[in-house]
C-alpha positions in Angstrom: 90.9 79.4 147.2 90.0 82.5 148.5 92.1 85.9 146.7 93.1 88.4 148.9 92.7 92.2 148.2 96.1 92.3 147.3 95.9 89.7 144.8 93.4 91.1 143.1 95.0 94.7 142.3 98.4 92.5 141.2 95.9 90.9 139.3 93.9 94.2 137.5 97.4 95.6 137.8 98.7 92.4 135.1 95.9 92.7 132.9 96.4 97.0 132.6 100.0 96.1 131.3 98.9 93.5 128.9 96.1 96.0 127.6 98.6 98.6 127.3 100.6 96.3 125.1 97.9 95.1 123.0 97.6 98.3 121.5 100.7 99.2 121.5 101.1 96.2 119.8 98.1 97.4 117.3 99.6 100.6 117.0 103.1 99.6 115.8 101.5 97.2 113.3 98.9 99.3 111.8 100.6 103.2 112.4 103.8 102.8 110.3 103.3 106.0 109.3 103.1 107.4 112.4 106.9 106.6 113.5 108.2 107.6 110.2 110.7 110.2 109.8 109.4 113.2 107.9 112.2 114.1 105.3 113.3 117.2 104.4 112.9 118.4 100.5 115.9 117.7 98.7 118.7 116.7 101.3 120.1 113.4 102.2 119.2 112.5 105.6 120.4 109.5 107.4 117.5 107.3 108.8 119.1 104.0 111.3 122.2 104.4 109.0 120.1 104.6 105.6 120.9 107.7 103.8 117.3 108.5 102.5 116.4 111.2 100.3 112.9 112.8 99.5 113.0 114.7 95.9 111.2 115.0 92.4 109.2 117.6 92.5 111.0 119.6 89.1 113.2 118.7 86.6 116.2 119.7 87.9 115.5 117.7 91.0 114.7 114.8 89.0 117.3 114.8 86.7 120.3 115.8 89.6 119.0 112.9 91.7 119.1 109.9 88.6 123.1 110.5 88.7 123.3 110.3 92.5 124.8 106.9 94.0 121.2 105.9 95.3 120.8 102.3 94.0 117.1 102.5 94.8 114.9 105.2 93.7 110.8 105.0 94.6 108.2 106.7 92.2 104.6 107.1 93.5 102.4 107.8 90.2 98.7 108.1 89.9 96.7 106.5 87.5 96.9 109.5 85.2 100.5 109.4 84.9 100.9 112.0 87.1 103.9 112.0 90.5 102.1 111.5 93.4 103.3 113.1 96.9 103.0 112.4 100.7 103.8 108.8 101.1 104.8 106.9 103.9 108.1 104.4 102.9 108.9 101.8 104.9 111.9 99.2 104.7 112.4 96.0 106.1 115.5 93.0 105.3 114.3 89.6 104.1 113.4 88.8 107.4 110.8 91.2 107.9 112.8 93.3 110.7 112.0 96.9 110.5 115.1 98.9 108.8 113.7 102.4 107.8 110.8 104.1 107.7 110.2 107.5 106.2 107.4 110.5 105.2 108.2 112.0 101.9 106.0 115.4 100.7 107.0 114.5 97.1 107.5 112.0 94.4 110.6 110.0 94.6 112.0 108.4 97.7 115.7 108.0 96.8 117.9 105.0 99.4 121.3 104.3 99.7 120.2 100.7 100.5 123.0 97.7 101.0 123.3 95.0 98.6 120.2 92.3 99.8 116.8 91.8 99.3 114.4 94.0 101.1 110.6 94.5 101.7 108.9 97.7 100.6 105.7 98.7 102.2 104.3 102.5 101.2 100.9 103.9 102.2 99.7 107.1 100.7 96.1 108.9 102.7 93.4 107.4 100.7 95.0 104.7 98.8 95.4 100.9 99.8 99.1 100.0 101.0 101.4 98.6 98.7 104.0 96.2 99.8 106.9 95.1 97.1 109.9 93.1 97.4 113.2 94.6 95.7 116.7 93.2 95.3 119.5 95.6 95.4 122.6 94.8 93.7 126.4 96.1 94.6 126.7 98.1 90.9 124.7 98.9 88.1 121.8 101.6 86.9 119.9 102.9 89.9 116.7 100.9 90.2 113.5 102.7 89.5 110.5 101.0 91.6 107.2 102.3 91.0 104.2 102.2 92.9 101.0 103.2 90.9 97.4 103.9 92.3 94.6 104.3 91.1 93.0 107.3 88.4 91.5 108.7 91.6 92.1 108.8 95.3 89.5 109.8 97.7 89.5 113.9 98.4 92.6 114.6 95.9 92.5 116.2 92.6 94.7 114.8 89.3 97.4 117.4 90.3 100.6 116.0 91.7 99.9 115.2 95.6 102.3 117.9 96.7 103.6 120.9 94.7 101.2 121.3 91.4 97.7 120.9 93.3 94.8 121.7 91.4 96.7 121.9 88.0 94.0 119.7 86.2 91.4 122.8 85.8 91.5 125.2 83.5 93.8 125.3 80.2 97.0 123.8 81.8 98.5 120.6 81.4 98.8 119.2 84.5 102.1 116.7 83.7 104.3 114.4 81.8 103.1 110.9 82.0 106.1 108.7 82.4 105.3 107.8 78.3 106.4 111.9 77.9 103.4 112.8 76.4 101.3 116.0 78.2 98.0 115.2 79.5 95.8 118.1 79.2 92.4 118.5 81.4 88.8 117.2 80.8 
């Protein structure tokens, strides 16, 4: 059988659009981060009907947002003890469909999440992702989840990730651990 010129540019036309969706494909899979919504310091926004909240960077912050009706509250802490910042959140149900996903410049990622289980993926520049599953209940305590990386990451200081960079030289503490005890500098 003999194709005819217009079968082959339907034919280079079909495999351009499955290209195209390969890497979209690759793209949506591997750039989470990349279609997350950048949060604003310190105010609820709503994110597909998820009230999300990006705080913790001093102790007012951190002690106003503990008595907040977040159920779920997301700490990012270094292997120092130190708050980590600029993490990408991301939130799926128990069936792995996409909820929420979210940029956050500081330490906590606070979510007015339903009752259910959910899937919790974060990835931080220079750290390996970290991928947790978390129940939420309808009442009790709000639920502290922490992810923790490693003493070092690749091209960041000790200091916390956002606010606080660079703190570890010198003759300054550079933060509480989550023990409360002041870590002073090498």
């Amino acid at each position: 059988m003999e194709m005819t010129m217009t079968d082959k540019s339907l034919d280079r036309s079909r495999n351009a659009r499955l290209a195209a969706l390969l890497v979209a494909a690759a793209a949506w899979t591997t750039g989470t981060a990349a279609l997350a919504e950048q949060l604003p310091l310190d105010r609820p926004t709503t994110v597909n009907g998820i009230v999300a909240t990006c705080t913790g960077s001093g102790d007012n912050e951190r002690q106003s947002a503990q008595g907040t009706n977040n159920p779920v509250r997301f700490e990012f802490v270094g292997g120092y003890g130190q708050y980590l910042g600029n993490e990408t959140v991301s939130v799926a149900d128990s069936k792995s469909n996409p909820i929420a996903s979210v940029f956050c410049g500081s330490a906590w990622v606070l979510m007015q999440l339903p009752p259910g289980r959910y899937q919790v993926t974060a990835e931080m520049p220079g750290a390996a992702t970290q991928t947790q599953w978390v129940s939420v209940s309808d009442s009790g305590p709000q639920q502290a989840v922490f992810f923790r990386y490693p003493e070092k990451r690749a091209g960041e200081p000790r200091g916390h990730g956002g606010c606080g960079r660079g703190l570890d030289r010198g003759r300054f503490p550079i933060a509480a651990t989550l023990t409360g005890r002041w870590l002073s500098p090498r």
